[in-house]
N, C-alpha and C positions, 0 to 999 in steps of 0.2 A: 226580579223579573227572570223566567225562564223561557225563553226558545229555542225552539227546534227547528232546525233547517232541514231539510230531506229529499229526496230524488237520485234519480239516475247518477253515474258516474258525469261528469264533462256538464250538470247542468246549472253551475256557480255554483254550490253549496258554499265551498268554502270564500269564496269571492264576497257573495252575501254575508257570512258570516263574519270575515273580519271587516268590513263595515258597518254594522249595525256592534259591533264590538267596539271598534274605534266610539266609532259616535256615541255611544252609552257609558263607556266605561265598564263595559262587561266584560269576564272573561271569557274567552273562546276555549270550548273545548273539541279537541276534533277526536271523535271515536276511532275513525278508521286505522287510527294511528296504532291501536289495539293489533289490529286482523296484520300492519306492518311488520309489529315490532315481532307479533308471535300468532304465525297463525294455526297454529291448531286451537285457536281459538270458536275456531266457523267449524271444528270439530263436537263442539261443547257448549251449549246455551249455558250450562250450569259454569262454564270457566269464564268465559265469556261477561256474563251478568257480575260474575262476584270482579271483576278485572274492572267492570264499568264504577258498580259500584265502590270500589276504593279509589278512584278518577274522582268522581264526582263529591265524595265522602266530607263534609262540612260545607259545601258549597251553596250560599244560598242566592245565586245569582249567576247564571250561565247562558250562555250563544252554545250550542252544539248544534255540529254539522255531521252526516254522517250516511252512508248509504245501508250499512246493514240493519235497515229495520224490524229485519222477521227477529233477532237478535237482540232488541231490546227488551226490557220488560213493560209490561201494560203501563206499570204504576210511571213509569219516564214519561208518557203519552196524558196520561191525567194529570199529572201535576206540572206539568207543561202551563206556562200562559196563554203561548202561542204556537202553532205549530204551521212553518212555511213548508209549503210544497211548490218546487221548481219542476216543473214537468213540460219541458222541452222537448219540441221536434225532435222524432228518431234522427233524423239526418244529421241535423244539428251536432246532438250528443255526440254522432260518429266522427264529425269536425271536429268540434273541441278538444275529444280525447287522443285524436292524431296528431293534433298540433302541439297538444300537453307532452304529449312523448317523445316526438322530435325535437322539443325543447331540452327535456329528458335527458333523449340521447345521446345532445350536441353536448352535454356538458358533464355526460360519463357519470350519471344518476340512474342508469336504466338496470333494472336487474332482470333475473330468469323468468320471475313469474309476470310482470309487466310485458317484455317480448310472450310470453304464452296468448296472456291478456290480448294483448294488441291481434295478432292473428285471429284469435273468434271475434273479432270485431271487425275484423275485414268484410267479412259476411253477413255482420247483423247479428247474427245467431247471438253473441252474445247480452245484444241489446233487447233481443226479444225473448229470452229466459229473465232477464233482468225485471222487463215490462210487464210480464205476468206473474213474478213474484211481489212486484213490488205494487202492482193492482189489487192485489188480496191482500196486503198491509194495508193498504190505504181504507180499503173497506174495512179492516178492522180496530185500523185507527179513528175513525171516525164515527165508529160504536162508543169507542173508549174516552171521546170528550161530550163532553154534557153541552158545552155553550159550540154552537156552531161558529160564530165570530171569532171562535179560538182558530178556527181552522180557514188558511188561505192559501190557495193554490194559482199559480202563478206560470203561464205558460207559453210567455214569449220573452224574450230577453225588455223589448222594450215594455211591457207589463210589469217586468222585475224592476228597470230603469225607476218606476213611474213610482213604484212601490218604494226604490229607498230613495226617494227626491220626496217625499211624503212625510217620509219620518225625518228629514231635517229639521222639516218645517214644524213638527212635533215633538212634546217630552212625551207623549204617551206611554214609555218605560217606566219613566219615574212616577 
């Protein structure tokens, strides 16, 4: 089984994803960790894809979480089984990821480009560049799966709640 997790910064991707990991026995892979480790990566589609690709390289069974979708390639989206979309109130996300950081910070995790981060998001601005790049993935993610039951989008926390208290109660994975 393949899923994809996807949304905004601060809207549980990864939260969702290591439970629906736990629970399956699937491994988690988190992309973003890419854009961490080295980012001139969001320089380069072409470094980028071949970076995901040796990640992913024999795996016939993945949870990926991850927000740079424009980033991926098409074929990740089609061969997907499932693809969640957590698409959470602006306001929300701008909670979540100040609460993420001041956790962050209290424990001396915080680097340059996160304080950068965090200041456009004082304002929003960075959440609504976000919103409309990640609106035109979505429209073309949605081109790219043939079964629509592949694709569920998910837009309140307790929606999300309601979704993995569903799959307890399911092997639908297996």
């Amino acid at each position: 089984m393949k899923i994809l997790i996807i949304g905004h910064p601060g809207s549980g991707k990864t939260y969702t994803a290591d439970l629906i990991s736990r629970k399956f026995g699937m491994e988690k892979v988190d992309i973003d960790i890419l854009f961490d480790k080295h980012p001139f990566y969001a320089l380069s589609k072409t470094m980028y894809r071949k970076a995901l690709g040796k990640l992913l390289l024999g795996k016939q069974s993945w949870v990926i979480d991850g927000y740079h979708v424009g980033m991926m390639p098409d074929t990740l989206f089609a061969e997907a089984n499932l693809v969640i979309y957590l698409n959470l109130p602006k306001d929300e996300l701008k909670q979540n990821i100040l609460a993420r950081y001041s956790i962050k910070r209290a424990n001396k995790e915080f680097s340059h480009w996160q304080s950068i981060y965090l200041n456009n998001l004082k304002n929003f601005g960075q959440i609504r560049f976000q919103n409309g790049a990640l609106n035109k993935d979505i429209v073309r993610i949605k081109e790219l799966i043939a079964n629509r039951d592949k694709f569920v989008e998910l837009t309140s926390r307790k929606e999300i709640a309601n979704f993995l208290k569903s799959l307890r109660d399911t092997d639908w994975v297996k």
